[in-house]
N, C-alpha and C positions, 0 to 999 in steps of 0.2 A: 285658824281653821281646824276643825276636827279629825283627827287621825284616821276614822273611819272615813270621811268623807274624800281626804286627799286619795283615799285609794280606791273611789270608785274611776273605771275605766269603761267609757263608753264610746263607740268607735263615732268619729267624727264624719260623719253623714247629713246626709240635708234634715237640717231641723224643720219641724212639719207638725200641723197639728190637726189630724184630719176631724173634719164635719161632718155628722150625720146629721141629714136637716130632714123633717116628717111633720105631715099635716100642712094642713093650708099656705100657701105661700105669703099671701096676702092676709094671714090673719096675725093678733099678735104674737109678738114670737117670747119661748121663754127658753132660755140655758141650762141645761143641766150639768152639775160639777159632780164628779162620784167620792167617793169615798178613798181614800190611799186603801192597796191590792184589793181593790174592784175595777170594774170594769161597766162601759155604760148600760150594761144588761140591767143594772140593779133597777134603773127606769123604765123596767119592762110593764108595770104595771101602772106608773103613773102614765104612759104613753096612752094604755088603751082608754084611761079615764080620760082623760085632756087633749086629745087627737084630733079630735074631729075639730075642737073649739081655739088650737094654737099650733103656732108652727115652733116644734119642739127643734132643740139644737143639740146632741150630743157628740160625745167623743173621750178619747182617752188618753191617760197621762203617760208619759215614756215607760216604753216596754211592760206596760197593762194590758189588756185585751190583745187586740187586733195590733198594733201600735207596736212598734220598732221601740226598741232604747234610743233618744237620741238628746243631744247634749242640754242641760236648761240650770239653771245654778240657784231661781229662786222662782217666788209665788210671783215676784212683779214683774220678773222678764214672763214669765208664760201667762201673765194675764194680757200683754202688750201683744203676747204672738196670737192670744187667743183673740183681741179685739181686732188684729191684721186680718183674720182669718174670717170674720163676721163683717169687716169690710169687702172679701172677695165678695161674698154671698150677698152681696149689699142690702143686710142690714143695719139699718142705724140707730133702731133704737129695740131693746129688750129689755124682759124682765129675767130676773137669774135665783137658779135653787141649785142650793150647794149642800152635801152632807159632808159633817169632818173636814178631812183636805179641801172638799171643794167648795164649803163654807170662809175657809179661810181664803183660797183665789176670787171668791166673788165679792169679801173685802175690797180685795186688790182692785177689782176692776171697779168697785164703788169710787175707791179713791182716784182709780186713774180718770176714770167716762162718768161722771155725775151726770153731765147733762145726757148721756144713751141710755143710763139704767132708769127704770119706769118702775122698777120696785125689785126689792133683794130678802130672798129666803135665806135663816141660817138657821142649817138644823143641825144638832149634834157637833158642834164644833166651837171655837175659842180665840183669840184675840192671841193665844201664847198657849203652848201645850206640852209646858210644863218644863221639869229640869231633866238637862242633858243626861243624866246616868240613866233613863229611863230607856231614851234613842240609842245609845252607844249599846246594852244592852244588847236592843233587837237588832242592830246592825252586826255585833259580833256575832250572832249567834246567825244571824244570816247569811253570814258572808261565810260563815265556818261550818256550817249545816247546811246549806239553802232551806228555801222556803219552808220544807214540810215540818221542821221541829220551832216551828211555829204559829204552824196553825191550828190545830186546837184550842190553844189558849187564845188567838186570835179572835177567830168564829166566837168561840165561849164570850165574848164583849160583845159582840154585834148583836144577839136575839138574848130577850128571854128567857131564862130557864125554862119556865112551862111553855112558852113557844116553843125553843126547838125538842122538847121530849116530844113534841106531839106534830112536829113537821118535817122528821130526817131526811125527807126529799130535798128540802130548801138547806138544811143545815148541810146535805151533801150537795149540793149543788155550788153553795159559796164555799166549801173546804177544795172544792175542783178550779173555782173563779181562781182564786189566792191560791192555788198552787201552782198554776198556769200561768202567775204573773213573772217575769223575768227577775234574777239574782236583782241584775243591776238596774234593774229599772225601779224596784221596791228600794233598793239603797240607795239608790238616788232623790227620792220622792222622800223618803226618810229626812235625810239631809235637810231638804226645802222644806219642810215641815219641822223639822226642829229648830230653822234659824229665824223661821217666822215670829214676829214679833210686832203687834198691832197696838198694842194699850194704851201708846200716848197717842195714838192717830185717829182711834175712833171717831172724832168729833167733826171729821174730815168728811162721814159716810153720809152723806143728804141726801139718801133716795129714801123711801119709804119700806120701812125694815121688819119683817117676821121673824123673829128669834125662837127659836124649838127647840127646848129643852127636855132632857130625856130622863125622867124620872129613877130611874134604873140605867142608867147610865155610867160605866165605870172604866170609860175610858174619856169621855169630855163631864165633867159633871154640870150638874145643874146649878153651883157659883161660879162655873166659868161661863153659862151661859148669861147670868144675872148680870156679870158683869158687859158683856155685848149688849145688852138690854139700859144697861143703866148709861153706855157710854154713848151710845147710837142714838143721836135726837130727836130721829123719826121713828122709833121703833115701837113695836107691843111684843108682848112676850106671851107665851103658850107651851105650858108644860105636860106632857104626854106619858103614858105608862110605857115608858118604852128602853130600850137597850140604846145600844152604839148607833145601831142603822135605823133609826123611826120609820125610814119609807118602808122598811121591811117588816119590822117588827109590830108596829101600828098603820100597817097600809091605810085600811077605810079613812082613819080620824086624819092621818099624814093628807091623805088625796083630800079630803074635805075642808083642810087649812089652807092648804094652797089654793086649789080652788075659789074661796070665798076673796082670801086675799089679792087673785088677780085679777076675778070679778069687781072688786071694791074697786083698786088703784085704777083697772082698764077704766068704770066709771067716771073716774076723775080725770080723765086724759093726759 
């Protein structure tokens, strides 16, 4: 176990994963996964495109948003809490869109519920994210600073250079998102994220796969998406002008890929 990881402490409380559930109850439903230190604001805008036409499911990961720190050790226990939690609301079967972290949890849930998911978006995210001195890094520096002397460089991965020169509302907006997320709940989330490891299981994923790869991308690149693409045997693959966060960064073309995509698979029943 990693030394940074043995020393995250987070108080033992009821582990919980709350739902935000919106739009039609009877329509199909699709999943939203956010980003590691986001929070589910960032689907603020695919909300108002797809609202009226699906019943959206969001929520956040330990000590993010709204959301308490509370105890979770990996991507496949919190996809099992997260599938617990879509059985309260008794749904049973979804479609799911994940950015980054939440690319790689909708892995998880591919692997665990083949027969719930009805089709799986992966944008900005990877099968493996890369070697540990990258994570120990931000965990030291977060445990030893908090958040804020790392966020600039953060943000700087998420948009565009010429997006955010010319959108400091949004650029200040997620530097507020990410600084409001909890010490331990980002160190935590860290952890899960750097012990993740998919590469020999891909072939496991049988739902019908959108891989979005981020052309300017310099925190997942675009061979770690190739490879989700190449492992995933239902996939197609679509590479975007875009940063870390495509939903953000390429909102229209983002809302218009999914869209089509759930248009297609809803089609096919």
């Amino acid at each position: 176990m990693n030394p940074y990881c043995t020393a995250v402490s987070v108080s033992p409380g009821k582990r919980q994963m709350r739902l935000v559930c919106t739009g039609p109850k009877h329509a199909p439903c699709l999943v939203l996964g956010n980003a590691l230190g986001t929070d589910k604001r960032i689907w603020n805008s695919l909300e108002r495109s797809l609202g009226e036409d699906y019943r959206l499911v969001r929520f956040d990961y330990p000590g993010h948003g709204d959301s308490p720190a509370w105890p979770a050790v990996s991507l496949a226990e919190m996809a099992k809490m997260l599938l617990a939690e879509l059985d309260v609301q008794k749904i049973e079967s979804f479609f799911y869109c994940g950015v980054s972290m939440g690319g790689a949890l909708g892995l998880e849930l591919a692997m665990q519920s083949s027969h719930r998911m009805r089709g799986l978006v992966l944008s900005n995210t990877a099968a493996h994210f890369g070697a540990p001195e990258l994570w120990e890094s931000r965990l030291s520096q977060a445990q030893l600073g908090g958040l804020a002397v790392l966020t600039d460089a953060t943000v700087a991965r998420w948009l565009k250079p010429e997006h955010a020169q010319v959108s400091p509302l949004l650029v200040s907006w997620l530097k507020e998102m990410f600084k409001a997320t909890s010490v331990e709940g980002y160190v935590q989330c860290c952890c899960i994220v750097m012990s993740f490891d998919a590469r020999e299981t891909l072939h496991l994923v049988q739902s019908p796969t959108l891989v979005i790869g981020g052309a300017q991308d310099r925190a997942t690149s675009v061979d770690q998406a190739l490879v989700l693409h190449k492992g995933i045997p239902k996939s197609t693959y679509l590479e975007l002008p875009a940063a870390h966060l495509a939903p953000l960064d390429e909102p229209m073309a983002f809302e218009q890929a999914v869209r089509n995509f759930l248009t297609y698979n809803t089609a096919q029943g």
